[in-house]
C-alpha positions in Angstrom: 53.9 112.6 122.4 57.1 115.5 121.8 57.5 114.8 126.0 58.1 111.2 125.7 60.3 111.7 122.0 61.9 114.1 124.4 62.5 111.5 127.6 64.1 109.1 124.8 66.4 111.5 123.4 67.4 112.3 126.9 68.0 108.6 127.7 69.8 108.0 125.0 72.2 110.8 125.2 72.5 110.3 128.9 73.6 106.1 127.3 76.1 108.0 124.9 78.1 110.0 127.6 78.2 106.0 130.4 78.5 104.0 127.5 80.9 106.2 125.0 81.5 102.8 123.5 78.0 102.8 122.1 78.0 105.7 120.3 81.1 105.2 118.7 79.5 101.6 117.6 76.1 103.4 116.2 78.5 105.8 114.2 80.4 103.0 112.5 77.1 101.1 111.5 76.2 104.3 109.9 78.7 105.1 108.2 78.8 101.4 107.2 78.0 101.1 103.0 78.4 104.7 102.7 80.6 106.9 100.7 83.2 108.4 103.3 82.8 112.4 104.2 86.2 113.2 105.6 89.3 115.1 104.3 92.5 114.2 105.9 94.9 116.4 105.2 98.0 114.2 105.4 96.7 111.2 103.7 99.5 111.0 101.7 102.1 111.6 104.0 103.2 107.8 103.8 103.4 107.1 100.3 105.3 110.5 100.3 107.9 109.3 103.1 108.1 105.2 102.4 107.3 105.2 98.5 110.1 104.7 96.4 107.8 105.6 93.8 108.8 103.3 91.1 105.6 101.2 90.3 103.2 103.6 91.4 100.5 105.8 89.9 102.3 109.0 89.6 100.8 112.3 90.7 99.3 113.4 87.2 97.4 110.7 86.6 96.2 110.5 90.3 94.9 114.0 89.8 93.5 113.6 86.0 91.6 110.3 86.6 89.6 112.8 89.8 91.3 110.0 92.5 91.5 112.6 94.9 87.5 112.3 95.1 87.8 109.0 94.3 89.8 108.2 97.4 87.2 110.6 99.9 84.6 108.1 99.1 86.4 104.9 99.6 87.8 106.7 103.2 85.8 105.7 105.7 88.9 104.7 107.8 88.5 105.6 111.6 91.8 106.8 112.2 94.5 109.0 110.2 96.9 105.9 109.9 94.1 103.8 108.0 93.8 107.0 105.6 97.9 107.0 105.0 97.6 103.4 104.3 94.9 103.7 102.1 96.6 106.2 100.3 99.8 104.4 99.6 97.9 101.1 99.1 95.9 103.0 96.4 99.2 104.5 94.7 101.1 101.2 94.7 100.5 98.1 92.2 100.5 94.7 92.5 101.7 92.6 89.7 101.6 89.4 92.2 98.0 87.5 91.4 98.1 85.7 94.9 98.3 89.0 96.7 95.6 90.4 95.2 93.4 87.4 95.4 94.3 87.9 99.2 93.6 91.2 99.4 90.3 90.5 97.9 88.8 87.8 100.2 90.0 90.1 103.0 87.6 92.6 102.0 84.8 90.6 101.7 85.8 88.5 104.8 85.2 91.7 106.3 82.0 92.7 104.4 80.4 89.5 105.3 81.4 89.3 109.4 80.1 92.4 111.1 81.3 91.2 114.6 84.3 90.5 113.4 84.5 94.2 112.0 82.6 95.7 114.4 85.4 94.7 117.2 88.4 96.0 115.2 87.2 99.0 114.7 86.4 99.5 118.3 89.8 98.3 119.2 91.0 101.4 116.7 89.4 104.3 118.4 91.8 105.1 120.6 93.9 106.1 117.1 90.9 108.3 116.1 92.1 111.7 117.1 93.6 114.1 114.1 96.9 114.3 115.8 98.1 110.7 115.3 98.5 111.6 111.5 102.3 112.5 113.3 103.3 109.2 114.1 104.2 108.7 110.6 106.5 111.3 110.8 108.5 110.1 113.8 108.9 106.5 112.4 109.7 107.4 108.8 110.6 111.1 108.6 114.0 112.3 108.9 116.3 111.9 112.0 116.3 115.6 113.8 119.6 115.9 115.9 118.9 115.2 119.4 117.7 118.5 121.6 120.9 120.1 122.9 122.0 119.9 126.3 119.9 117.4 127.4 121.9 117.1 130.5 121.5 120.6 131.8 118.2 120.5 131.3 118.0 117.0 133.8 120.2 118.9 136.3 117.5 122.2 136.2 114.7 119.9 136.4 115.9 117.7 139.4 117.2 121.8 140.5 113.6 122.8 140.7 112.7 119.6 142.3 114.9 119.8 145.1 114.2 123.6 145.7 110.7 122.6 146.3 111.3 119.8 148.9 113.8 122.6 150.8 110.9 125.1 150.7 108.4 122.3 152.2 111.1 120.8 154.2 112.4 124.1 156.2 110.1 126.2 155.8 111.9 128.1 152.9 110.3 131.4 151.6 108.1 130.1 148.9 109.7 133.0 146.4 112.6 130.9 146.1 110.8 128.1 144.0 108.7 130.5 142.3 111.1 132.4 141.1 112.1 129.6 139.2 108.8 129.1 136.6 109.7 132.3 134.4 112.9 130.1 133.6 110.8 127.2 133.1 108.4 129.0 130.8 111.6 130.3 128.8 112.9 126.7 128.5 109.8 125.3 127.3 108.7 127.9 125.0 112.6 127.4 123.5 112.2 124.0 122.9 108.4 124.3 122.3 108.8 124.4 118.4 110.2 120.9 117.6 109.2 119.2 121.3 105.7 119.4 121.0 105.4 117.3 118.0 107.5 114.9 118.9 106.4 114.2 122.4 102.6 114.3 121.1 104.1 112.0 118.0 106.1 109.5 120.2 103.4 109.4 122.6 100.7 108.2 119.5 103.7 105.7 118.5 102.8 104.6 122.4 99.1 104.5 122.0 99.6 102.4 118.6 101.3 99.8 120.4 98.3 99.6 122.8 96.2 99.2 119.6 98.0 96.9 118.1 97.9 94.7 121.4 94.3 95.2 121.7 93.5 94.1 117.7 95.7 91.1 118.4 93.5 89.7 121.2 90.8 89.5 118.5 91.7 85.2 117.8 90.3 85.3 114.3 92.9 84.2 112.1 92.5 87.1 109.5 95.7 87.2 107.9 96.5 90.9 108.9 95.9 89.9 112.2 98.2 87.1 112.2 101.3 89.3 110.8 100.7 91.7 113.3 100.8 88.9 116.5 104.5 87.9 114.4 105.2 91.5 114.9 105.2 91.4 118.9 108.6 90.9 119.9 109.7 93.8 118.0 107.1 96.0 120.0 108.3 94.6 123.3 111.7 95.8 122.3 110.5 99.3 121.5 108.3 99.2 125.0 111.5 98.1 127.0 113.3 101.1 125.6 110.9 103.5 126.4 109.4 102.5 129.6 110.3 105.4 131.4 107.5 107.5 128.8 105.3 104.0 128.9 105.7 105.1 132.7 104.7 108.8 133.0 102.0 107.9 130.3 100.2 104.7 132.0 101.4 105.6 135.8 101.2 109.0 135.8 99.2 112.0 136.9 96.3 112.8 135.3 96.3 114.9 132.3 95.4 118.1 133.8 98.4 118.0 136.2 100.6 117.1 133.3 101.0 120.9 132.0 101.9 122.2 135.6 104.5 119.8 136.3 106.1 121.0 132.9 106.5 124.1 134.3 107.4 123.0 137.2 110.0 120.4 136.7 110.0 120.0 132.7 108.7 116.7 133.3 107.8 115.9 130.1 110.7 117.8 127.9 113.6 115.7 130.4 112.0 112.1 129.3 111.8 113.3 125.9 114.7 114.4 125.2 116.5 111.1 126.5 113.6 108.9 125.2 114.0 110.3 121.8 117.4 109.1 121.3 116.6 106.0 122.0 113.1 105.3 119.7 115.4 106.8 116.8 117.2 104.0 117.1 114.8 101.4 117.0 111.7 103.1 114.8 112.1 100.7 111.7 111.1 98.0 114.5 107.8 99.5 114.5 107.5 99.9 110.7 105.0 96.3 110.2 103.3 97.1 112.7 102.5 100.9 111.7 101.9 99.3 107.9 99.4 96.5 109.9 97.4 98.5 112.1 96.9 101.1 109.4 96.5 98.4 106.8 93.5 96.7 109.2 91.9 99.8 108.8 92.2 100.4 105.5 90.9 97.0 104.9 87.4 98.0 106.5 87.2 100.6 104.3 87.8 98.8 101.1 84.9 96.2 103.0 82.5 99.2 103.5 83.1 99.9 99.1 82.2 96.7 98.7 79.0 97.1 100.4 78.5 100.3 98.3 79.1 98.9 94.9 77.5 95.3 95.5 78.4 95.2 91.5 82.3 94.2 91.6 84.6 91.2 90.8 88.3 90.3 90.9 90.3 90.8 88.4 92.3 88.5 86.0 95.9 90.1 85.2 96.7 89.3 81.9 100.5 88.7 80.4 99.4 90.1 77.1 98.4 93.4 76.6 94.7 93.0 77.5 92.2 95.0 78.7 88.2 93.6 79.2 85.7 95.5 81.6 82.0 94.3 81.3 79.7 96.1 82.4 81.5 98.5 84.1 81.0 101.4 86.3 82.8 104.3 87.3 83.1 104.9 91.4 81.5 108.4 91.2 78.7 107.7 89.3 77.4 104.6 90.8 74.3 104.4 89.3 75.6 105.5 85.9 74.9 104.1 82.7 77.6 100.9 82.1 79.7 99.5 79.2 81.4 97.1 78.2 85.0 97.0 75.9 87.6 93.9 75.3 90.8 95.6 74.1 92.8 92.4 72.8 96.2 93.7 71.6 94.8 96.6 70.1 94.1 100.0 71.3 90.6 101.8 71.5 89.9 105.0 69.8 86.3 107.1 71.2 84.8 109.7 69.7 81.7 111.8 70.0 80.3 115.4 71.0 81.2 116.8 74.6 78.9 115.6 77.1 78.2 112.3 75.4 80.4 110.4 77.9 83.8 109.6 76.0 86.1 111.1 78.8 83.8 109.8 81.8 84.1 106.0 79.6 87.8 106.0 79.6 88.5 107.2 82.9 86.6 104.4 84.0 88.5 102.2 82.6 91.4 103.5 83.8 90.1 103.9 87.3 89.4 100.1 87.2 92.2 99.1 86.0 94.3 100.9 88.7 91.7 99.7 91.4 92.2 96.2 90.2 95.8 96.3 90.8 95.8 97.9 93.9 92.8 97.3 96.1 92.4 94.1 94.3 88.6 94.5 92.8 86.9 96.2 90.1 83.5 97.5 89.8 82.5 95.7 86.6 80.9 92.0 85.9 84.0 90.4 84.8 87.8 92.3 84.7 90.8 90.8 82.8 93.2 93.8 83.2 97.3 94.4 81.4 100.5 94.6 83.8 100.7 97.9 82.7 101.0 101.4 84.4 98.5 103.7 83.8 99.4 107.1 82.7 96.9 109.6 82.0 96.8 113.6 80.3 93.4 114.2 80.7 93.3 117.4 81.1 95.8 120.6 81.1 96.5 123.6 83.5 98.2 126.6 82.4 101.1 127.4 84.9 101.8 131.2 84.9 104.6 130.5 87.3 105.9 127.7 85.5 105.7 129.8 81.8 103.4 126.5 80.7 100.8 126.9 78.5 98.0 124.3 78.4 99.6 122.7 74.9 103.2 123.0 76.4 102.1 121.2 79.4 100.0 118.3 77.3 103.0 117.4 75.0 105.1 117.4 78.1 102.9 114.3 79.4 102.7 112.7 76.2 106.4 112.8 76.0 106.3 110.8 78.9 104.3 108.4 77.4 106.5 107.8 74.6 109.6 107.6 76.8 107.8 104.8 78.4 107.1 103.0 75.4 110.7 102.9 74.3 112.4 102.6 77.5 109.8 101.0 80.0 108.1 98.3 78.4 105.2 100.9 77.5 102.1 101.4 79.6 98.3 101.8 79.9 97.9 105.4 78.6 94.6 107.6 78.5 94.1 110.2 76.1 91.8 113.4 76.1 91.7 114.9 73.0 95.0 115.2 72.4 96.9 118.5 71.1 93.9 120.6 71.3 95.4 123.7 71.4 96.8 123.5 68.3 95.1 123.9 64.7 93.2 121.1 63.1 95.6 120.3 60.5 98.4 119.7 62.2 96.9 118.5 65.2 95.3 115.4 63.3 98.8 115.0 61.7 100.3 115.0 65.5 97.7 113.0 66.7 97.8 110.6 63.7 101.9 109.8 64.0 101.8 109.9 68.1 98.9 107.4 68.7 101.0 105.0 66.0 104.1 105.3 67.8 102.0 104.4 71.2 100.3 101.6 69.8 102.8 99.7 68.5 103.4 97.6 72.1 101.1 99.6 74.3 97.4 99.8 75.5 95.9 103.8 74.6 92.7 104.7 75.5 91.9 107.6 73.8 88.7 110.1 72.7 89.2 112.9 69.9 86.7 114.7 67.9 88.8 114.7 64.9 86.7 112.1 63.3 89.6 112.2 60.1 91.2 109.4 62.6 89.1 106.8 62.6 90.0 106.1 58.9 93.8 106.9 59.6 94.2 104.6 62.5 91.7 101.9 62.0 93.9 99.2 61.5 95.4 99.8 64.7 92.5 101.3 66.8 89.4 99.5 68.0 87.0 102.2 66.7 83.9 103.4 69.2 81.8 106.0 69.4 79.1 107.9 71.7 76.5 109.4 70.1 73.5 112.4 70.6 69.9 110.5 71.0 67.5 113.2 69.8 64.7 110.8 71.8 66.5 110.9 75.0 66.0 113.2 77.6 69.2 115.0 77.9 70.2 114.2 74.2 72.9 111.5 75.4 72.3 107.6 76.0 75.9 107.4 77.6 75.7 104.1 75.6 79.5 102.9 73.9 78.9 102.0 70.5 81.2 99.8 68.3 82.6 101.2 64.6 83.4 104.9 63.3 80.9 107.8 64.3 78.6 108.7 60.8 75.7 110.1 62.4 74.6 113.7 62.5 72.7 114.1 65.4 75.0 116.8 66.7 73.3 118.8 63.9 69.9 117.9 64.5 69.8 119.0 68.4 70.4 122.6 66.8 66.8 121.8 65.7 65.1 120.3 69.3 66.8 123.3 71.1 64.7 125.5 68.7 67.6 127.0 66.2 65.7 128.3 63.1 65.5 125.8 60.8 67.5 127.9 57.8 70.8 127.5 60.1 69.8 123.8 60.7 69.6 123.4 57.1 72.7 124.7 56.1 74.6 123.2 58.4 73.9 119.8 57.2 74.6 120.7 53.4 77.8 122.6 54.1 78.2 119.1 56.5 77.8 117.6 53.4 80.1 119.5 51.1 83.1 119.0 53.1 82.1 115.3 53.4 82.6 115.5 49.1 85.6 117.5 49.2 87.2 114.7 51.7 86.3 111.9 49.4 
């Protein structure tokens, strides 16, 4: 029985190696549904280059909502330039319906046509390796100046050319050519430092045009698809110009002989340097195209979430400030506990213990609402989301280098916020139990004059122990509350409850995790002192 298991695995690994097509198919279908595994490193290299970053989620509350582990799951892009333009599509809102709705259907177009999806992605593996992350970099980075003396080195090149035919011509000692490859090494290891990336850059710019040609001999009339056919004449443009590089790549030697006739002749640093010049001045031509071929990808991904969260809708975008997730769910805990809020005009204030689920709650909602306006779905039952930004200060970190303690830096955010409000037509913001780090009293009193100021034309979403502000801020507030479930394993339901927190179950854990019931005891009658003294 382990000979024949053993025959198959040898037949099929002999098929992988003939038919490399095939296991590249078998790694797609299973990764297909799946939560993505990879960590490219410059993900957000586009939205860092193109973004003009007005009307986009900045980088605090892309790091306080946990997106950076959000975005690892939704990844399952095959190539680096799906990853940069799932990044910026992530990072970017949309406050045009239509777009969204289209963005939508494309991802379930693609969830629902395997074939379809199946034969783009095999048309994007050529882009697969690491080192195309680059090509972003040589259409949107910077101009470098053009390598110096780009005639001499021509003239050296065709030098060492010709030395060689007079060797093999007349019988020339073969010292006199040789002696010319230390040079050569010196020349290349000079230019080595900016020629490498560039050549390896320009020549994945190259390979994405073959992509792109290949993706648009797919007929299907997916709309990305048809923008990127539009786009052709402006690749044939950029081919024309470099056809000397399309030459040496498509014509050429084979790989192996590539480094030795670099030595020999600086082959490949001659029709850089004059190709360069050249693709600098027509990179923006390839800009659609780059934004396309990523974009296809980053569409399959999006599909393959779909697939993983089967519970999703498209949203509504509201013109008042509105915010409605049913049943919702957050993307990292997909078979969590969901709730439900409808915020109409009025903002939402959670409390209850720490671990009850308050924080996870409203960073689901914010998650949503972001994914909503970007991706174009949520994972809840129904969505009606504000055309608001979404700012968030969840969470602190001290700066040594920065002198910033963990209150300096919360009040800094929430600064923000209020700048916003006043000069920016307000916002979407997300709390964590503000001011913290400060004393009750005057961290209720903060808390109490800052949420007002926010609420009056904005959405907050925001959790706080200080149950003192459920009475202060009621007639502005939605009140909610999580609460301990002594008759739950775990102690916590994760359910969202409507109305102020009065329970005392905090108390009575003490007693199920086997305090002595003198300290349980006391507790709840100082508890109820204080509750005498407040009244």
């Amino acid at each position: 029985m382990n000979t024949i298991h053993h025959a198959k695995d040898l037949a099929h690994s002999a098929l992988d190696v003939l038919l490399p097509r095939r296991k590249a198919l078998a790694e797609l279908r299973a990764q297909w549904g799946k939560p993505g595994a990879k960590h490219e490193p410059f993900a957000g290299r586009w939205f860092d280059l193109a973004s003009d970053k007005a009307g986009c989620v900045d980088a605090k509350t892309w790091s306080d909502l946990e997106f950076p582990r959000v975005f690892v799951d939704l990844d399952t892009t095959a190539t680096p330039l799906g990853s940069q333009a799932l990044h910026k599509q992530l990072r970017e809102y949309v406050d045009d319906p239509a777009e969204l709705a289209a963005r939508h259907a494309t991802h379930v177009r693609l969830r629902d046509d395997p074939a379809l999806r199946e034969r783009l992605q095999l048309a994007l593996l050529p882009l697969r390796d690491s080192s195309h992350a680059h090509v972003v970099d040589a259409l949107y980075a910077e101009v470098p100046e053009p390598p110096a003396r780009r005639g001499l080195l021509s003239l050296w090149g065709l030098l060492s050319l010709a030395l060689l035919a007079a060797v093999v011509a007349w019988s020339w000692s073969a010292w006199w050519w040789l002696a010319l490859l230390p040079v050569n090494a010196v020349i290349l290891y000079r230019y080595s430092w900016r020629s490498l990336r560039e050549i390896e850059a320009l020549n994945g710019c190259l390979r994405m045009l073959q992509v792109a040609e290949a993706l648009c001999a797919c007929t299907d009339e997916l709309p990305l698809l048809q923008q990127l056919r539009q786009e052709r004449p402006a690749r044939n443009e950029v081919r024309r110009a470099l056809r000397v590089m399309r030459a040496c790549k498509q014509a050429g030697p084979p790989t192996w002989i590539m480094p030795w006739l670099n030595i020999a002749f600086l082959l490949e640093l001659i029709v850089h340097a004059w190709s360069m010049e050249r693709f600098h001045r027509l990179r923006q031509r390839l800009h659609p195209t780059f934004g396309l071929v990523g974009g296809i990808d980053a569409a399959i991904a999006l599909a393959s979430a779909l697939a993983m969260h089967p519970r999703h809708c498209q949203p509504e975008l509201a013109a008042t400030p509105t915010l409605e997730i049913i049943e919702g769910s957050h993307p990292l805990l997909p078979g969590g506990v969901r709730n439900s809020i409808r915020l109409d005009g009025s903002s939402a204030l959670v409390t209850g213990s720490n671990m009850a689920g308050k924080t996870t709650f409203v960073k689901m909602l914010a998650i949503n609402a972001i994914l909503g306006r970007t991706a174009g779905f949520c994972l809840a039952a129904r969505a009606v989301l504000p055309r608001l930004p979404v700012m968030a200060a969840i969470h602190g970190e001290h700066s040594v280098a920065a002198g910033k303690s963990h209150y300096f830096a919360e009040i800094e955010a929430i600064r923000g916020f209020l700048d916003s409000e006043t000069h920016h037509g307000g916002g979407l913001f997300v709390l964590d139990e503000p001011f913290s780090g400060t004393n009750t009293a005057e961290r209720i009193a903060i808390a109490h004059a800052v949420l007002r100021a926010l609420g009056e034309r904005s959405l907050v979403l925001v959790t706080t122990h200080d149950v003192e502000l459920q009475a202060m801020l009621g007639e502005r507030y939605a009140l909610h509350h999580f609460q301990e479930n002594p008759e739950v394993d775990g102690y916590f339901d994760y359910r969202l409850r409507s109305g102020a927190a009065t329970g005392r179950n905090a108390i009575r854990l003490l007693a199920r995790m086997g305090f002595p019931s003198g300290v349980v005891h006391a507790a709840l009658a100082c508890m109820d002192r204080m509750e005498q003294q407040s009244t």
